[in-house]
ZARO-29647 format. One line per field, with one value per atom (N, C-alpha, C): residue number from 1; residue in one letter; chain; atom name; x, z, y. Coordinates in pm, whole numbers, m for minus. Atoms other than C-alpha are relative to their C-alpha. Example, Ala and Ser with C-alpha at 12.3 -4.5 7.8 and 13.67 -1.06 7.14 Angstrom:
REM residues 2
nr <- c(1 1 1 2 2 2);
rest <- c(A A A S S S);
kette <- c(A A A A A A);
atom <- c(N CA C N CA C);
x <- c(89 1230 90 m82 1367 m77);
z <- c(0 780 0 m6 714 73);
y <- c(m119 m450 120 m119 m106 109);
REM end
This chain:
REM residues 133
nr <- c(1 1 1 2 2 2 3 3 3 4 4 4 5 5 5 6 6 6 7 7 7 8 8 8 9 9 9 10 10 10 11 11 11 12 12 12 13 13 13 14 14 14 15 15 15 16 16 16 17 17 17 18 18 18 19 19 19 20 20 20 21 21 21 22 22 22 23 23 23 24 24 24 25 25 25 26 26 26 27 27 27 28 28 28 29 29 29 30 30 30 31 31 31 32 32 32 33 33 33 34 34 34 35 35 35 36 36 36 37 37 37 38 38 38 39 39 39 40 40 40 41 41 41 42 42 42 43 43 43 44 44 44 45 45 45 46 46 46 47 47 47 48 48 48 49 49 49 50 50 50 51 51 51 52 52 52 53 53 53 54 54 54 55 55 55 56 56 56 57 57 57 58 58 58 59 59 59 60 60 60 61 61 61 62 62 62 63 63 63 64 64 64 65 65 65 66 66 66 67 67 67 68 68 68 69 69 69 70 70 70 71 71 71 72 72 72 73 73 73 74 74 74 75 75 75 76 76 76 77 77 77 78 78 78 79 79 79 80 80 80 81 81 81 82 82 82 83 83 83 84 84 84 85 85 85 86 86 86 87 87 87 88 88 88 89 89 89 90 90 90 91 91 91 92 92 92 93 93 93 94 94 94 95 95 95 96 96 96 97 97 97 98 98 98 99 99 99 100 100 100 101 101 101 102 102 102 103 103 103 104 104 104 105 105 105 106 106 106 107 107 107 108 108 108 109 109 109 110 110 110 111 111 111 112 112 112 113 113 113 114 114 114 115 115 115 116 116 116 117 117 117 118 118 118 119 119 119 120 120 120 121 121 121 122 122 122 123 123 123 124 124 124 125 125 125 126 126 126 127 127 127 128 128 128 129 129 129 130 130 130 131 131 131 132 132 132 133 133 133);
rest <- c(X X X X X X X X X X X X X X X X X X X X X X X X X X X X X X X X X X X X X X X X X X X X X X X X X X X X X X X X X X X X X X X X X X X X X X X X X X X X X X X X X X X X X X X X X X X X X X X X X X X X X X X X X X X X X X X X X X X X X X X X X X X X X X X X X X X X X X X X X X X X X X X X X X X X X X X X X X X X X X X X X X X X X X X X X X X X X X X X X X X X X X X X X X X X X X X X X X X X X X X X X X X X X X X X X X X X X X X X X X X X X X X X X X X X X X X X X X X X X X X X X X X X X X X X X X X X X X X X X X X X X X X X X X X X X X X X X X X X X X X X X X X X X X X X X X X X X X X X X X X X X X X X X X X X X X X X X X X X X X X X X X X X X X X X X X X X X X X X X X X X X X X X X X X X X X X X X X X X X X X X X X X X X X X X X X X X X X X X X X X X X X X X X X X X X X X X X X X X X X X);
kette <- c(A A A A A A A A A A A A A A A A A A A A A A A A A A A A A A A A A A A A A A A A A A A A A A A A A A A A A A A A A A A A A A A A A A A A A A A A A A A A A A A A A A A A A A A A A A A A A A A A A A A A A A A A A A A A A A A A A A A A A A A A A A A A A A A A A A A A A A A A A A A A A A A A A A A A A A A A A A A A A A A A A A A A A A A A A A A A A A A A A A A A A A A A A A A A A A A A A A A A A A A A A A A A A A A A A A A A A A A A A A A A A A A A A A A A A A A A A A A A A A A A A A A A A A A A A A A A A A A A A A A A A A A A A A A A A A A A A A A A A A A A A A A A A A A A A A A A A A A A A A A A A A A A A A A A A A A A A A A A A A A A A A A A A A A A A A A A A A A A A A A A A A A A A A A A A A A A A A A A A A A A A A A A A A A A A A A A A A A A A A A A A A A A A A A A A A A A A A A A A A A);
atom <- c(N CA C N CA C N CA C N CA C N CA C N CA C N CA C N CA C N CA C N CA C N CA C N CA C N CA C N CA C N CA C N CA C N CA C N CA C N CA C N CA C N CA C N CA C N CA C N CA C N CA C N CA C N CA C N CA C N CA C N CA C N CA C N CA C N CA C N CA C N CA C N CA C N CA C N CA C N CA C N CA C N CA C N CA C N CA C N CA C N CA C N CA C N CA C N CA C N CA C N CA C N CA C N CA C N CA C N CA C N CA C N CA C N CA C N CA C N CA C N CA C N CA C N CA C N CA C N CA C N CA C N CA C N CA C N CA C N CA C N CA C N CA C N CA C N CA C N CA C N CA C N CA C N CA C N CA C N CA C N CA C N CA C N CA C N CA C N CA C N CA C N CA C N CA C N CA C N CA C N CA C N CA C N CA C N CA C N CA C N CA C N CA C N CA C N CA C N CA C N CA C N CA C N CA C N CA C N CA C N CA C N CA C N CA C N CA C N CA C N CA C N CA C N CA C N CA C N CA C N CA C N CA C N CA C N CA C N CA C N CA C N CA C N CA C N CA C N CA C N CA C N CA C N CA C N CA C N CA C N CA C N CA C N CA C N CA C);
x <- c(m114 m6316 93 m86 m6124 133 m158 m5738 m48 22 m5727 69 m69 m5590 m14 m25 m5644 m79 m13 m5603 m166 125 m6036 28 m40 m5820 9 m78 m5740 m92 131 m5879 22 95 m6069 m10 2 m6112 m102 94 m6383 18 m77 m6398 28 m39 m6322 169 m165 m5980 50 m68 m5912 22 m4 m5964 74 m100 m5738 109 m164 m5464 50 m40 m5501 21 m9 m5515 m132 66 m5845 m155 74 m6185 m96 123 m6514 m80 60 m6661 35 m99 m6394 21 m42 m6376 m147 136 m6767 m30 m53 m6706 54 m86 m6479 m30 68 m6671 m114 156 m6977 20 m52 m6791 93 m78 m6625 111 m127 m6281 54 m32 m6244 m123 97 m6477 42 m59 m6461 m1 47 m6397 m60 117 m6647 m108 131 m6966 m17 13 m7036 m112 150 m7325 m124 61 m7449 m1 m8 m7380 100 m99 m7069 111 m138 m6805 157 m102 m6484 150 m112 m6138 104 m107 m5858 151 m152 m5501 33 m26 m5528 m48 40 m5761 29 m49 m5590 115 m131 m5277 m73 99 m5544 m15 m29 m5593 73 m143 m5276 78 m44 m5218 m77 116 m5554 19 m25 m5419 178 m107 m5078 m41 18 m5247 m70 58 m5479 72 m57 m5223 86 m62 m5065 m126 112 m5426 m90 88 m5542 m126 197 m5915 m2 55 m6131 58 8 m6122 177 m130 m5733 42 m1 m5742 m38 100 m5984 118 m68 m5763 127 m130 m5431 m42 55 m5612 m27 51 m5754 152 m134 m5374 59 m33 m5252 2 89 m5451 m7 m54 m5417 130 m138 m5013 8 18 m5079 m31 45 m5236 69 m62 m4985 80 m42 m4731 m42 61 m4874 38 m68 m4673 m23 113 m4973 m10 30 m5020 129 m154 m4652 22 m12 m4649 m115 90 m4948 51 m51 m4794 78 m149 m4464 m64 67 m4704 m15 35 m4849 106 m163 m4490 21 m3 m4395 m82 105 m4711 35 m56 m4633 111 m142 m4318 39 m8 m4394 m93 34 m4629 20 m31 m4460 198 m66 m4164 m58 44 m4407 m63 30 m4503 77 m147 m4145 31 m22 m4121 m106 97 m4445 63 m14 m4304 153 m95 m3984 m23 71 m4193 m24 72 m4351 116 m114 m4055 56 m95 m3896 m91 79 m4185 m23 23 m4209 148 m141 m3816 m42 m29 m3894 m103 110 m4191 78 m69 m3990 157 m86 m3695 m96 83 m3981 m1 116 m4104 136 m150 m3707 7 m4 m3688 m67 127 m3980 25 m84 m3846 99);
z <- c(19 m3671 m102 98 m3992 m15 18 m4076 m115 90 m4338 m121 101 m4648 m19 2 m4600 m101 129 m4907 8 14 m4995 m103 92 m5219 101 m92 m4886 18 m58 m4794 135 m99 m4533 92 m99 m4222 86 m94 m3977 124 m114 m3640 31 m86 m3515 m43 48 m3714 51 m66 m3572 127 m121 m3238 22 m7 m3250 m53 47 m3448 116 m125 m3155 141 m166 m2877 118 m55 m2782 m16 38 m2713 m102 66 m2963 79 m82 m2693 6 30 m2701 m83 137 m3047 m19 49 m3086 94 m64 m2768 m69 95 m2936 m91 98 m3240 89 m68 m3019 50 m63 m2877 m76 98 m3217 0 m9 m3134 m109 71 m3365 m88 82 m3650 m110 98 m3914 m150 111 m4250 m127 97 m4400 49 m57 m4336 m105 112 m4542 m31 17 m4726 119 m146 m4393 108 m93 m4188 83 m101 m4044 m15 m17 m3955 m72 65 m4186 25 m18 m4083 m113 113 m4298 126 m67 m4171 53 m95 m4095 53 m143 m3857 84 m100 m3669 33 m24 m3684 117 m201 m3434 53 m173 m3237 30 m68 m3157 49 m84 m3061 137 m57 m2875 136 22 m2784 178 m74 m2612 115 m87 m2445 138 m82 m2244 150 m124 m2022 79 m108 m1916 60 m93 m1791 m78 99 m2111 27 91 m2125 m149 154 m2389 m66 35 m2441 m17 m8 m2440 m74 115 m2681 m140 103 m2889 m61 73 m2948 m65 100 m2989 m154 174 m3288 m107 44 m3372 m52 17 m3339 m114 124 m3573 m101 147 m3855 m39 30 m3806 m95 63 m3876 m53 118 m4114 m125 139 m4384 84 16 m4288 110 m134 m4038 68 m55 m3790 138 m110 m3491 149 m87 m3251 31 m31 m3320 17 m50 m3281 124 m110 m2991 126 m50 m2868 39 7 m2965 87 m105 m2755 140 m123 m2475 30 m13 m2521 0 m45 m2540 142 m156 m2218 79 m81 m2089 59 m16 m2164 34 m48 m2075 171 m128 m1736 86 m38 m1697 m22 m15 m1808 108 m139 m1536 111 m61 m1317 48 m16 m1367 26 m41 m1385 138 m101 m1046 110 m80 m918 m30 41 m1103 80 m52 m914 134 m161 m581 11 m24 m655 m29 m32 m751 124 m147 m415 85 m164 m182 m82 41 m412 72 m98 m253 90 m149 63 38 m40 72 11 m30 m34 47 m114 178 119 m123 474 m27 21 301 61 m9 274 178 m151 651 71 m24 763 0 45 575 61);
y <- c(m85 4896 m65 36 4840 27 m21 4883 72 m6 5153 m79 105 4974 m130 129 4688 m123 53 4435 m74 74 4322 m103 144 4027 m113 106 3830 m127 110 3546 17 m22 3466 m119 72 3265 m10 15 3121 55 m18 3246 m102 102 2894 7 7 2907 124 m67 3208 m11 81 3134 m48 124 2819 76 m42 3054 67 m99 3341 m86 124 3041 84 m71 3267 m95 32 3167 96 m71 3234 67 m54 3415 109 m119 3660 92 m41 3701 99 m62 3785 127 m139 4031 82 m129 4245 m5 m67 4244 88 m113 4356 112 m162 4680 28 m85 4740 1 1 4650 m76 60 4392 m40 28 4362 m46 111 4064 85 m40 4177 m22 37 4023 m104 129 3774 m77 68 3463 6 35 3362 m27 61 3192 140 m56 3489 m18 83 3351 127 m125 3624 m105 50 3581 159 m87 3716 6 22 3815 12 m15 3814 115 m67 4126 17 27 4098 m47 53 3857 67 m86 4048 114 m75 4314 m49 113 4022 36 m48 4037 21 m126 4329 m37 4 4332 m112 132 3993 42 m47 4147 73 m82 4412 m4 73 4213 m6 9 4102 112 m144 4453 58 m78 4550 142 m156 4799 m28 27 4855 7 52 4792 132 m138 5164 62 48 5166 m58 120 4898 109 m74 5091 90 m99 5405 m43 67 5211 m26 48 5042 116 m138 5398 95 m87 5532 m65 25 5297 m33 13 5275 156 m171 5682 m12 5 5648 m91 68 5365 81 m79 5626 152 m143 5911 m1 m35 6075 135 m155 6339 m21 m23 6419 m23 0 6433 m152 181 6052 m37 79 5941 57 m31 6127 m79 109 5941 m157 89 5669 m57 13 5702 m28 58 5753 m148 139 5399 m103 122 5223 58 36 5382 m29 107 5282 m160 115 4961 m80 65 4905 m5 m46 5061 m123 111 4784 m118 134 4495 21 m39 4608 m55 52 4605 m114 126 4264 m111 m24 4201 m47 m10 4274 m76 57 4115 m157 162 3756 m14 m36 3830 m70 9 3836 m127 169 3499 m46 104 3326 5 m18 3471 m146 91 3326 m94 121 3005 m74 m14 2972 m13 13 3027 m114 115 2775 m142 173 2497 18 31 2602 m54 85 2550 m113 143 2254 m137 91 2101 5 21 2216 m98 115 1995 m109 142 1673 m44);
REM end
């Protein structure tokens, strides 16, 4: 899945350097090439997958979304949505769009509120613990 536009002057990067930029493993990286989410934009002589910046810039994203709980497939269209409204505006996709922010916002709230929870009962443990002593 490509970004439309995107500059074929850039240079280019190993997956290992990407990896180490995204703080992701190579396991990861060659996953989401293998179900099309992230595909290198280009291969070397050797066969070696080469990223450009803006590929990692879809990390990312890809990268963000992980931890609110998107699927792959979830993933997929975001990328799909904005490489859409990258080459134009069409109402349909910004409206899409809006969806996927309150999505997200609805689930990082909710996480919000779950990190809330654990700090509480991390409190009350070591009030017990202080009690005890």
């Amino acid at each position: 899945m490509k970004r439309a536009g995107s500059a074929p002057e850039q240079s280019t990067m190993h997956i290992g350097a990407v990896a180490e930029r995204a703080g992701m493993s190579l396991r990861s990286l060659r996953h989401y090439d293998e179900v099309g989410l992230l595909t290198p934009s280009g291969r070397s002589a050797g066969g070696f997958r080469l990223y450009t910046d803006d590929d990692v810039e879809r990390l990312m994203l890809i990268r963000r979304m992980k931890p609110l709980g998107f699927s792959l497939d979830a993933m997929r269209e975001l990328l799909e949505l904005t490489d859409h409204l990258a080459s134009g505006s069409d109402t349909e996709a910004q409206r899409r769009l809006e969806e996927f922010i309150a999505d997200a916002e609805s689930r990082r709230e909710e996480l919000a509120r779950t990190l809330e929870m654990a700090d509480e009962f991390i409190e009350r443990l070591h009030g017990q613990s202080a009690q005890r002593s």
